[in-house]
C-alpha positions as CSV (number, residue, x, y, z in Angstrom):
1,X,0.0,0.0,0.0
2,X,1.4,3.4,-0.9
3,X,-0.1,6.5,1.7
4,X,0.5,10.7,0.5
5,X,0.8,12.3,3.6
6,X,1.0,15.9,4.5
7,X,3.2,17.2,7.0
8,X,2.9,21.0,7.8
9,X,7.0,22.5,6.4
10,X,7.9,23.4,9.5
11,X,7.4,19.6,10.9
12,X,8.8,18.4,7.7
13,X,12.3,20.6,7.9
14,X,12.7,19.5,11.7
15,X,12.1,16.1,11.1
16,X,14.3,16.1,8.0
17,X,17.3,17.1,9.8
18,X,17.1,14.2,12.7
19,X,16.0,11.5,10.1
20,X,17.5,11.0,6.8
21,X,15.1,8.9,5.7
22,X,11.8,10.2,6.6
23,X,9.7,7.1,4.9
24,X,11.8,4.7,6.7
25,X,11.0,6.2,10.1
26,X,7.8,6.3,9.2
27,X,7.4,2.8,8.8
28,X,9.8,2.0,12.0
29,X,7.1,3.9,14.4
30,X,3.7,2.4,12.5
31,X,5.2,-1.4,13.0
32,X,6.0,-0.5,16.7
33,X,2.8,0.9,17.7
34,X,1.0,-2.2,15.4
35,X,3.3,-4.7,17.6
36,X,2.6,-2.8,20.9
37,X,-1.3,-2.7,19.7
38,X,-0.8,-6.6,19.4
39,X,-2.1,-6.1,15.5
40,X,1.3,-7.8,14.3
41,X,3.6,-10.9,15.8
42,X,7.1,-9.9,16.5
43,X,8.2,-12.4,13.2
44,X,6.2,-10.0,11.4
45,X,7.9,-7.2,12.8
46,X,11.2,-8.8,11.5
47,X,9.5,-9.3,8.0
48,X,8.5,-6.2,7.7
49,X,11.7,-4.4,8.9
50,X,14.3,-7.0,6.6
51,X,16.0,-8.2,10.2
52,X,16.8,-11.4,10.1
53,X,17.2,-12.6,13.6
54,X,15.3,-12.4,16.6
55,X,17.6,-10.4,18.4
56,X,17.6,-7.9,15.9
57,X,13.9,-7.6,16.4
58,X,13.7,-7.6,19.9
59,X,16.7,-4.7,19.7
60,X,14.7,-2.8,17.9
61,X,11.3,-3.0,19.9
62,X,13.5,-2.0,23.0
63,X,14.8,0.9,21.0
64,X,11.3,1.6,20.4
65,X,10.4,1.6,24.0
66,X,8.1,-1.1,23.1
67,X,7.6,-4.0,25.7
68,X,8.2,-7.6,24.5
69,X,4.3,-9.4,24.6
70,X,5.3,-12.0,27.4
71,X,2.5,-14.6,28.2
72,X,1.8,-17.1,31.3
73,X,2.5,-19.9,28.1
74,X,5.7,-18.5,27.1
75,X,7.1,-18.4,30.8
76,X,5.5,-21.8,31.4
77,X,7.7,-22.9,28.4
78,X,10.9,-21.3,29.2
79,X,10.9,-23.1,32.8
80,X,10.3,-26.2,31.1
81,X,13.2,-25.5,28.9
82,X,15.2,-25.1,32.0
83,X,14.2,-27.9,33.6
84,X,15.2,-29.7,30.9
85,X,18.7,-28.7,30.2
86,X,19.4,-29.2,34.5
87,X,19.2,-32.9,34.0
């Protein structure tokens, strides 16, 4: 999907100056607040951004000042990892 958007000039000169690359930004903050809205999975955050591994991803989120999603299952799952590699 391709979106026109207007910014007001003296937005657009300000915002120019801190970010090169206005339409990447763009998309950085939309896939942060979709993943902090629980609208995408943080694979899809990876897909979306070209990073490759999970670290990357989670880097980026945390740059974002966007909290990990971090179920009961997936803390159920890392202790059973754990008890698992103690034997």
């Amino acid at each position: 999907m391709k979106l026109t958007l207007d910014i007001p000039d003296i937005l657009a000169s300000r915002v120019q100056e801190k970010w090169d690359n206005l339409p990447e930004k763009v998309l950085e903050i939309l896939v942060a607040e979709a993943y902090k809205s629980e609208l995408i999975t943080r694979a899809e955050v990876g897909r979306i951004l070209n990073l490759p591994h999970r670290l990357q991803v989670d880097k980026f989120l945390k740059q974002a000042g966007v909290y990990l999603q971090y179920e009961l299952e997936d803390f159920e799952q890392d202790l059973e990892i754990l008890k698992q590699l103690e034997k």
